[in-house]
C-alpha positions as YAML, in Angstrom:
chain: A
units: angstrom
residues:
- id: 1
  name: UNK
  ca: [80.53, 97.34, 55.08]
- id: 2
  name: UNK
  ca: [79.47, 94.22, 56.83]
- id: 3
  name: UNK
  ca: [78.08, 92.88, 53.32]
- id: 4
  name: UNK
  ca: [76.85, 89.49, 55.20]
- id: 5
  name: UNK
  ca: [73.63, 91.73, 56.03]
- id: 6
  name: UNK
  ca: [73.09, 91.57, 51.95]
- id: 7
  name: UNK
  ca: [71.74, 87.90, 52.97]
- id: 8
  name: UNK
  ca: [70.23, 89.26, 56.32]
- id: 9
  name: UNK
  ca: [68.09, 91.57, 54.29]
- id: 10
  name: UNK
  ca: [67.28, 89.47, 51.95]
- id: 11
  name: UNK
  ca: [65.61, 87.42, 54.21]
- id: 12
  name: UNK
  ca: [63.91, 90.34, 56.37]
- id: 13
  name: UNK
  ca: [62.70, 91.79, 52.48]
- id: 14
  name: UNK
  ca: [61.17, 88.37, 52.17]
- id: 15
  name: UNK
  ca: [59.24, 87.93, 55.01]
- id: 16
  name: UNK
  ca: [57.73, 91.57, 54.49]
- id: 17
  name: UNK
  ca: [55.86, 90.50, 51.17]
- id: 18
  name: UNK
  ca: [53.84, 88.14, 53.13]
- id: 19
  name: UNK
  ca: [51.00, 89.77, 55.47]
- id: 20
  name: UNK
  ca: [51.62, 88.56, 59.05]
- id: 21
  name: UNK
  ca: [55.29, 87.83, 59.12]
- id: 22
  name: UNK
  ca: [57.55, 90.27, 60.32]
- id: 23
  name: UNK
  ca: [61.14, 90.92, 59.33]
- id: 24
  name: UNK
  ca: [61.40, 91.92, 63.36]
- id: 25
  name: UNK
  ca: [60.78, 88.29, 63.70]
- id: 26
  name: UNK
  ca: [63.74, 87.40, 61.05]
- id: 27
  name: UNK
  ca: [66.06, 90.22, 62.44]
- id: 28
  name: UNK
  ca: [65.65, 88.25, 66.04]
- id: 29
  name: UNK
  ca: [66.57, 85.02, 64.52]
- id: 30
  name: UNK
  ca: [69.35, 86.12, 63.37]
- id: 31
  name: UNK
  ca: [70.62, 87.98, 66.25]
- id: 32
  name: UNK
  ca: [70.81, 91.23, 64.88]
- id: 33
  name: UNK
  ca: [67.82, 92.75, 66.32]
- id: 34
  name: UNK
  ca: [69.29, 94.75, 69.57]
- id: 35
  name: UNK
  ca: [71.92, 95.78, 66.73]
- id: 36
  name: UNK
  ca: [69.15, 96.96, 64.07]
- id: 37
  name: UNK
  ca: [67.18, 99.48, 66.40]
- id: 38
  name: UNK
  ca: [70.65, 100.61, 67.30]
- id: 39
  name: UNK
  ca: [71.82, 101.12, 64.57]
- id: 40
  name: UNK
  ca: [68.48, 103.17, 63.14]
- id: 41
  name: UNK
  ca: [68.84, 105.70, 65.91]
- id: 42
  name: UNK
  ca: [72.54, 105.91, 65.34]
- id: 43
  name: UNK
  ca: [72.16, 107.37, 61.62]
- id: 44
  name: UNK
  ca: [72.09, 110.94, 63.36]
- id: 45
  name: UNK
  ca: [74.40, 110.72, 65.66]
- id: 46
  name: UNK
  ca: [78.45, 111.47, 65.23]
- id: 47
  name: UNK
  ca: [79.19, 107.76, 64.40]
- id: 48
  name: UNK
  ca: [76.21, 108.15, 61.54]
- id: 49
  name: UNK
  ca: [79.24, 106.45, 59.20]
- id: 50
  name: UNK
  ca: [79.09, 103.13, 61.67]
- id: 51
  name: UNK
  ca: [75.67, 102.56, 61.54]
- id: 52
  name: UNK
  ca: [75.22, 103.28, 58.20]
- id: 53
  name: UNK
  ca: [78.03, 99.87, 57.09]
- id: 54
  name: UNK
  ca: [75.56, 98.04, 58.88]
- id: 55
  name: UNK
  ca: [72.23, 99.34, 57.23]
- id: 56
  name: UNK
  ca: [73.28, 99.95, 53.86]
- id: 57
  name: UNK
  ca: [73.91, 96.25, 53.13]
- id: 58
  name: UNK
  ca: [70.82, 95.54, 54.72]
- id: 59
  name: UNK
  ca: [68.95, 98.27, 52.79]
- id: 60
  name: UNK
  ca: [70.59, 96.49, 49.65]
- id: 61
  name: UNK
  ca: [69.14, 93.04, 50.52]
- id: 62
  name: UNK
  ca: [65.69, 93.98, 51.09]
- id: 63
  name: UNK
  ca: [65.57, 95.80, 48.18]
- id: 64
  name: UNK
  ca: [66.37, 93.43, 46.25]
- id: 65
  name: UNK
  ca: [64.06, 90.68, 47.84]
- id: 66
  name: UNK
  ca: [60.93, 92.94, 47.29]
- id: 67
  name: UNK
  ca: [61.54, 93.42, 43.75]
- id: 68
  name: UNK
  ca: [63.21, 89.88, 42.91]
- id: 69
  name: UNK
  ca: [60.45, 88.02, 45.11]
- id: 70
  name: UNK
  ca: [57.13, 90.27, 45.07]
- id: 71
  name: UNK
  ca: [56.26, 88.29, 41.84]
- id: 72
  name: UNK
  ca: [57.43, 85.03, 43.04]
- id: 73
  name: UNK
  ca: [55.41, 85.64, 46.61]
- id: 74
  name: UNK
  ca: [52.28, 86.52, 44.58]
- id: 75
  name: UNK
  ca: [52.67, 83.22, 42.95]
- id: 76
  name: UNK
  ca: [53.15, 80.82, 46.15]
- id: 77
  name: UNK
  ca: [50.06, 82.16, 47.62]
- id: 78
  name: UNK
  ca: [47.97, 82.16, 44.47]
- id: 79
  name: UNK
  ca: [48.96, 78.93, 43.74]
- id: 80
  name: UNK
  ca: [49.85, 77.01, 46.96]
- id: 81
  name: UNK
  ca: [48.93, 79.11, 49.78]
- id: 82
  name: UNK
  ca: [48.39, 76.09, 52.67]
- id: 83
  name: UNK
  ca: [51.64, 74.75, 52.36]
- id: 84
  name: UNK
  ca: [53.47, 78.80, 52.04]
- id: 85
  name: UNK
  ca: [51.34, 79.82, 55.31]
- id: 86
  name: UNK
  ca: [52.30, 76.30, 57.21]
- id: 87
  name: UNK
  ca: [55.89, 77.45, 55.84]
- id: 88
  name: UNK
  ca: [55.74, 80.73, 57.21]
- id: 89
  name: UNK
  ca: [54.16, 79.15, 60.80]
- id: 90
  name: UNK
  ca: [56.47, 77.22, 61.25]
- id: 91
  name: UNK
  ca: [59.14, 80.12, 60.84]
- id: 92
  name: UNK
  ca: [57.12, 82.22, 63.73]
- id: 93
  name: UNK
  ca: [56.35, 79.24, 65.76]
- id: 94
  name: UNK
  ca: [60.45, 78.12, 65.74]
- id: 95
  name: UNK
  ca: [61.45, 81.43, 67.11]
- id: 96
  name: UNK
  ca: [59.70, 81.42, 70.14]
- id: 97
  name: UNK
  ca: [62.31, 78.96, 72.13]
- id: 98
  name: UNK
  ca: [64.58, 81.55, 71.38]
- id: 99
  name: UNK
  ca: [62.86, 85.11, 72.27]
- id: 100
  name: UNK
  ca: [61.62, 82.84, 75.54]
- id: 101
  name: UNK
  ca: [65.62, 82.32, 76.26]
- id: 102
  name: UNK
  ca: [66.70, 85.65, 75.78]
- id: 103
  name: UNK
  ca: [64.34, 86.79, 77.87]
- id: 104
  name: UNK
  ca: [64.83, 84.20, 80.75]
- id: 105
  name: UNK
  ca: [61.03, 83.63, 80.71]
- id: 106
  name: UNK
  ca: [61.48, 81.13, 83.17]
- id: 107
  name: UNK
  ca: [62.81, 83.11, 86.00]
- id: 108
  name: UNK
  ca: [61.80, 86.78, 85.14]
- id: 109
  name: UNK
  ca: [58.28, 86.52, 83.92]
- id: 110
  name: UNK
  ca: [55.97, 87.70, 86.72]
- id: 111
  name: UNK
  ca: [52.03, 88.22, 86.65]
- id: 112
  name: UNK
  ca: [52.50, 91.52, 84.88]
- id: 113
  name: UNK
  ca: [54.66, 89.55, 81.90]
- id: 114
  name: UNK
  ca: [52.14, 86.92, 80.98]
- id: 115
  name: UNK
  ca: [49.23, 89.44, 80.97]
- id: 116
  name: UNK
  ca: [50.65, 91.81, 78.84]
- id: 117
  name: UNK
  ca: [51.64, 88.74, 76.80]
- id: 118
  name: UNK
  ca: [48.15, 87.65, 76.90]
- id: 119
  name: UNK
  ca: [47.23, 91.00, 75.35]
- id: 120
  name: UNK
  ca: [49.57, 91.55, 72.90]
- id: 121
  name: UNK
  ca: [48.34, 88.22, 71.54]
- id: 122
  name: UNK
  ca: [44.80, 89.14, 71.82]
- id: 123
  name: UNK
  ca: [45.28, 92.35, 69.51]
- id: 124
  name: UNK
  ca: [47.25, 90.89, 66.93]
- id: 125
  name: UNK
  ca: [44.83, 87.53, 66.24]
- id: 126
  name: UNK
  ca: [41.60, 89.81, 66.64]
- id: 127
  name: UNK
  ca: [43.01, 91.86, 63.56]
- id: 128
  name: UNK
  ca: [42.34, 88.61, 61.72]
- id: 129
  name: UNK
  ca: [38.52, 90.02, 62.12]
- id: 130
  name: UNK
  ca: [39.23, 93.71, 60.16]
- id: 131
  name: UNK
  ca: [37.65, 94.01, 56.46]
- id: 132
  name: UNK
  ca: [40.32, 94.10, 53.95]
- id: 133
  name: UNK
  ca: [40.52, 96.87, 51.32]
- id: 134
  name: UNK
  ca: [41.46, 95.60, 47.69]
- id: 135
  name: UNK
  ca: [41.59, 98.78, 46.13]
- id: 136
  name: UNK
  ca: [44.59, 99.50, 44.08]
- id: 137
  name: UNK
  ca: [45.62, 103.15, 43.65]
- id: 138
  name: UNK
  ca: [47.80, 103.43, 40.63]
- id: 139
  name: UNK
  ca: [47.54, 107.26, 40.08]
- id: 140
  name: UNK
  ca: [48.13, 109.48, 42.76]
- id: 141
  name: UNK
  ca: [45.42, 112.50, 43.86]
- id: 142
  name: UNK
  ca: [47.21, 114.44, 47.07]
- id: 143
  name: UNK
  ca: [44.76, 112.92, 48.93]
- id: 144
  name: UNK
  ca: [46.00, 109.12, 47.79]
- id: 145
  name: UNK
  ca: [49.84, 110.58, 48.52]
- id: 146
  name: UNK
  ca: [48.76, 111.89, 52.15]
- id: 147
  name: UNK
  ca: [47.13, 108.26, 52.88]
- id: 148
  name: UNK
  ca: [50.11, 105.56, 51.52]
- id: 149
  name: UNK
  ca: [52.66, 108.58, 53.06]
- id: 150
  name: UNK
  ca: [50.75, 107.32, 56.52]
- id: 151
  name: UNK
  ca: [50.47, 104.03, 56.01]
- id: 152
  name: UNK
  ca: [54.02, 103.52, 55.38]
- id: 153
  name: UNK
  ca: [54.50, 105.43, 58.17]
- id: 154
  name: UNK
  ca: [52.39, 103.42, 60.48]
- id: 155
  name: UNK
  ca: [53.61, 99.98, 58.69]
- id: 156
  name: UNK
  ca: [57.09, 100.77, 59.54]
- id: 157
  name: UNK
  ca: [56.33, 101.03, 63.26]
- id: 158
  name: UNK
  ca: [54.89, 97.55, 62.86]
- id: 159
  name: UNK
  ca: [58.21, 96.29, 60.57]
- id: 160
  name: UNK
  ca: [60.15, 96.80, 63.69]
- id: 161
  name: UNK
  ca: [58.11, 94.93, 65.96]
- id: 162
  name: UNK
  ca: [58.92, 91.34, 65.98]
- id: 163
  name: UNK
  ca: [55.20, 89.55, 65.15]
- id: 164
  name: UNK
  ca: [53.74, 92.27, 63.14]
- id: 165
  name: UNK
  ca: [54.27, 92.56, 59.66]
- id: 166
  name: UNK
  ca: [54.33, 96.03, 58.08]
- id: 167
  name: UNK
  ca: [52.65, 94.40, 54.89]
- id: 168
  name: UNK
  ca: [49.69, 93.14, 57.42]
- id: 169
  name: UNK
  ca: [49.05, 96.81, 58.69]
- id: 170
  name: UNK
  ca: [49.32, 97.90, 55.18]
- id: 171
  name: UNK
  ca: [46.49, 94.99, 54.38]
- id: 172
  name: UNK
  ca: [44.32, 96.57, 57.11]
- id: 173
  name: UNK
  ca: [44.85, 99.95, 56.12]
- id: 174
  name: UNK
  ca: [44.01, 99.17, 51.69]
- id: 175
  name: UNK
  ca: [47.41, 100.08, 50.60]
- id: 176
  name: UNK
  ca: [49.12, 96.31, 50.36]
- id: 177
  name: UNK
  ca: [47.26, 96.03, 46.97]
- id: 178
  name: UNK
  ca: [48.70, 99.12, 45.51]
- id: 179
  name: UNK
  ca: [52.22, 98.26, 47.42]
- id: 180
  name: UNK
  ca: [52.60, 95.30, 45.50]
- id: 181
  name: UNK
  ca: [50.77, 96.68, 42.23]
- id: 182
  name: UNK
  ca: [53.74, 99.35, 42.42]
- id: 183
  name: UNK
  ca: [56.49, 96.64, 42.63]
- id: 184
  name: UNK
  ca: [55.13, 94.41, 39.98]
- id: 185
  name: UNK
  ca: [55.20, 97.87, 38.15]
- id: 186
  name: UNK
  ca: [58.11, 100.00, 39.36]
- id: 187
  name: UNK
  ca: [55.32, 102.99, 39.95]
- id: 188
  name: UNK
  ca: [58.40, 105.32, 41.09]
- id: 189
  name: UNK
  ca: [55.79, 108.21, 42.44]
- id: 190
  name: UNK
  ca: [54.19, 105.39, 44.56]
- id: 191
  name: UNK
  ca: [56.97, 103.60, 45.97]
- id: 192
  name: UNK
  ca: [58.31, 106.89, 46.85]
- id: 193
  name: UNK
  ca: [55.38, 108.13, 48.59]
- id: 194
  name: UNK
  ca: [55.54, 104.77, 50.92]
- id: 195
  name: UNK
  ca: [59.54, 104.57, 50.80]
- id: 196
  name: UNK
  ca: [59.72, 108.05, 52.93]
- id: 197
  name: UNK
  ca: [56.64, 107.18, 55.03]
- id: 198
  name: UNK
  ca: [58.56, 104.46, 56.18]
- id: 199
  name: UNK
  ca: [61.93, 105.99, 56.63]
- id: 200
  name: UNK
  ca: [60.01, 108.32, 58.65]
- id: 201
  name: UNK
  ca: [58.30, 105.77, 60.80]
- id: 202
  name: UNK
  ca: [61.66, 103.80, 60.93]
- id: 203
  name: UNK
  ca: [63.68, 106.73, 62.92]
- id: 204
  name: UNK
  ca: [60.64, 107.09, 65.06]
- id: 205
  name: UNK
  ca: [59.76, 103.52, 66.04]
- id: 206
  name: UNK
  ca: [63.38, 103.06, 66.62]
- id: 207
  name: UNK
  ca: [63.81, 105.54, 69.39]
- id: 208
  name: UNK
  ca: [60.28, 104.14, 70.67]
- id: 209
  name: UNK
  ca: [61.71, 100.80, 71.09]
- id: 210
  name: UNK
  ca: [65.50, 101.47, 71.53]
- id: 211
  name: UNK
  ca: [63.67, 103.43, 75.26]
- id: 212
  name: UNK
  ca: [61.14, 100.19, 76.04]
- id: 213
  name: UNK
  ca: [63.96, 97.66, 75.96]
- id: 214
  name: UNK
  ca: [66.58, 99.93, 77.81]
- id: 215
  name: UNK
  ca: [63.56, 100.39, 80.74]
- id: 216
  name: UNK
  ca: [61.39, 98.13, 80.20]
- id: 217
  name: UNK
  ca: [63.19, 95.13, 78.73]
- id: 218
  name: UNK
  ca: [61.37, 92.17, 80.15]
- id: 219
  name: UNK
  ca: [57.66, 93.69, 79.52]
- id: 220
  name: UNK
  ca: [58.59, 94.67, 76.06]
- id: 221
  name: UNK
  ca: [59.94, 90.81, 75.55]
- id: 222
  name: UNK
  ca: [56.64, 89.77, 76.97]
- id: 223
  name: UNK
  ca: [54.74, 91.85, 74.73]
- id: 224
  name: UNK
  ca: [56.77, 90.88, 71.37]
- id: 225
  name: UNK
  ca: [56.13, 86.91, 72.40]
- id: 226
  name: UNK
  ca: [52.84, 87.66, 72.52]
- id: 227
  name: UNK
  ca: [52.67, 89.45, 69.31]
- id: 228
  name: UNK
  ca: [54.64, 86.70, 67.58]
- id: 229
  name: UNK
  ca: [51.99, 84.30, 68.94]
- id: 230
  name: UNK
  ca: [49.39, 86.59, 68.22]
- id: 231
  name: UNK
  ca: [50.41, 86.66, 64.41]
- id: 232
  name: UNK
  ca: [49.91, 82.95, 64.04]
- id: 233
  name: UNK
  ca: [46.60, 83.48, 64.18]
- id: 234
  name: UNK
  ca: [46.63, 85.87, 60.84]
- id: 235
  name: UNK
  ca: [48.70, 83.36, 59.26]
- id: 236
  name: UNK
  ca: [47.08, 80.64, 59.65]
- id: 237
  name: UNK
  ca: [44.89, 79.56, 56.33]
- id: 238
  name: UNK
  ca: [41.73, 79.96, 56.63]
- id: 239
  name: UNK
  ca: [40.76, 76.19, 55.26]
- id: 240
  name: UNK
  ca: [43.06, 73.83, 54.57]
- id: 241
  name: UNK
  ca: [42.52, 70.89, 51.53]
- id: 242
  name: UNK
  ca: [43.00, 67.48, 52.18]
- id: 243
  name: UNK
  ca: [45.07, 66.88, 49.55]
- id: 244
  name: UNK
  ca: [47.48, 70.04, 50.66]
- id: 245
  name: UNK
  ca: [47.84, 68.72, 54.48]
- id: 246
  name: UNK
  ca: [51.04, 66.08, 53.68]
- id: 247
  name: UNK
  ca: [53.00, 68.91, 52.10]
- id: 248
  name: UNK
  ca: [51.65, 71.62, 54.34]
- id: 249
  name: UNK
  ca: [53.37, 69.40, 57.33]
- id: 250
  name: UNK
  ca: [56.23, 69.27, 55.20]
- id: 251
  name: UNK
  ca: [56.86, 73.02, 54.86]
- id: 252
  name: UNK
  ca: [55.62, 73.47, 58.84]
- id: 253
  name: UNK
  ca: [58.80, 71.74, 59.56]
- id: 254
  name: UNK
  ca: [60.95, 73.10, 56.83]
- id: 255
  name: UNK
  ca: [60.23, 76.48, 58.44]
- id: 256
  name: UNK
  ca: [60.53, 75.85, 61.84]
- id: 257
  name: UNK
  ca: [64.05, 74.15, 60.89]
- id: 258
  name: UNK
  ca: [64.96, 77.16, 58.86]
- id: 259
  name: UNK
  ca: [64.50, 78.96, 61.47]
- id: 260
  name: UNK
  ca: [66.09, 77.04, 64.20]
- id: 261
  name: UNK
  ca: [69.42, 77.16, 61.99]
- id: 262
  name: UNK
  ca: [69.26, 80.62, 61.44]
- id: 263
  name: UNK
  ca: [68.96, 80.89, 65.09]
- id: 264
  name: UNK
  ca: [71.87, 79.08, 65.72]
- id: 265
  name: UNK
  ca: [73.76, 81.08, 62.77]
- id: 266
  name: UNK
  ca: [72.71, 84.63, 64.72]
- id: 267
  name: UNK
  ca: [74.18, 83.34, 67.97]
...
């Protein structure tokens, strides 16, 4: 078991509590991204015992984030959400140097590249614009089950993608309320219902993006810059206090620093 992806999940768990941040994006940073969708599609193949050293640990980790830190989350954005957003920016905004040098942006980015860049972006900041449901489902009708089995489903797809967070698809689609509600309140039948959707979504998205990046490697790199720059656009607060910009520079840096060591670390 490679229990250094305990850590690694911890961190990718994290980042999923907080609508617009993707643990993609974390999963990049620390250089086991190529390895992650790898590993997913590996789970049903003859070296299913390989794959699964690497994702159990990392299972483990995010687990354990999303119950330890759902609460704690809740509480930075109630309480100082300018300064946790700025932190979070900073995060997406520092990993762009290095998705730009793994791609070799420089030299390989063509017309093609920067448009679908361009678009990527474009979708991601316009979901800014989408009503929000705050509904929270706490007992389950078939109906409700059908509905958060989806949107787990769908948010998965998203988890994967490095700029989209599945808990920002899960904001657009009404269930992040009742996500979190179930956390806060171990609703087993809930969590459940969303855990398989995005198993589900996991082992398809996986073998979705394991085929772009084999054949398509530098467009899909174009598009995922363009979705990480797209999702600063969702992060960013919607007003910011006077008396909040000193720290909110403060925790800019702190998370573009965090994530230039991690960077360094996943090298």
């Amino acid at each position: 078991m490679d229990w250094r992806n305990v850590y690694r999940g911890a961190m990718m768990g994290i980042t999923e509590l907080i609508p617009g941040v993707s643990s993609g994006t974390i999963a990049v940073i620390l250089g086991i991204y190529d390895q992650l969708i790898i590993a997913i599609n590996g789970v049903l193949s003859k070296d299913w015992k390989k794959h699964l050293t690497f994702l159990i640990p990392l299972a483990v980790g995010m687990g354990l984030a999303l119950v330890g830190f759902g609460r704690l989350i809740g509480y930075l954005l109630d309480h100082f959400e300018e300064p946790t957003r700025f932190f979070f920016l900073g995060l997406i905004l520092g990993v762009l140097p290095l998705l730009l040098k793994q791609s070799n942006a420089k030299k390989t980015f063509k017309m093609v590249h920067y448009v679908t860049l361009v678009i990527a972006a474009g979708i991601v900041a316009l979901m800014k614009l989408l009503p929000e449901n705050h509904q929270v489902i706490e007992t389950m009708t078939f109906g409700d089950a059908i509905t958060l089995f989806f949107a787990g489903w769908i948010a998965s797809m998203f988890m994967l993608l490095p700029g989209i967070s599945g808990s920002l698809v899960l904001l657009i689609l009404g269930a992040y309320k009742t996500a979190i509600n179930a956390i806060g309140t171990f609703n087993i039948p809930i969590l459940l219902v969303i855990g398989v959707g995005v198993l589900v979504g996991f082992f398809v998205s996986s073998r979705l993006i394991k085929y772009l990046l084999s054949n398509y490697y530098y467009v899909t790199y174009a598009a995922i810059i363009g979705l990480v720059l797209g999702s600063t656009v969702v992060v960013f607060p919607e007003s910011t206090s006077a008396y909040q910009i000193i720290p909110s520079i403060f925790t800019f840096i702190g998370g573009a620093a965090t994530a230039f060591l991690l960077g360094s670390k996943g090298k």
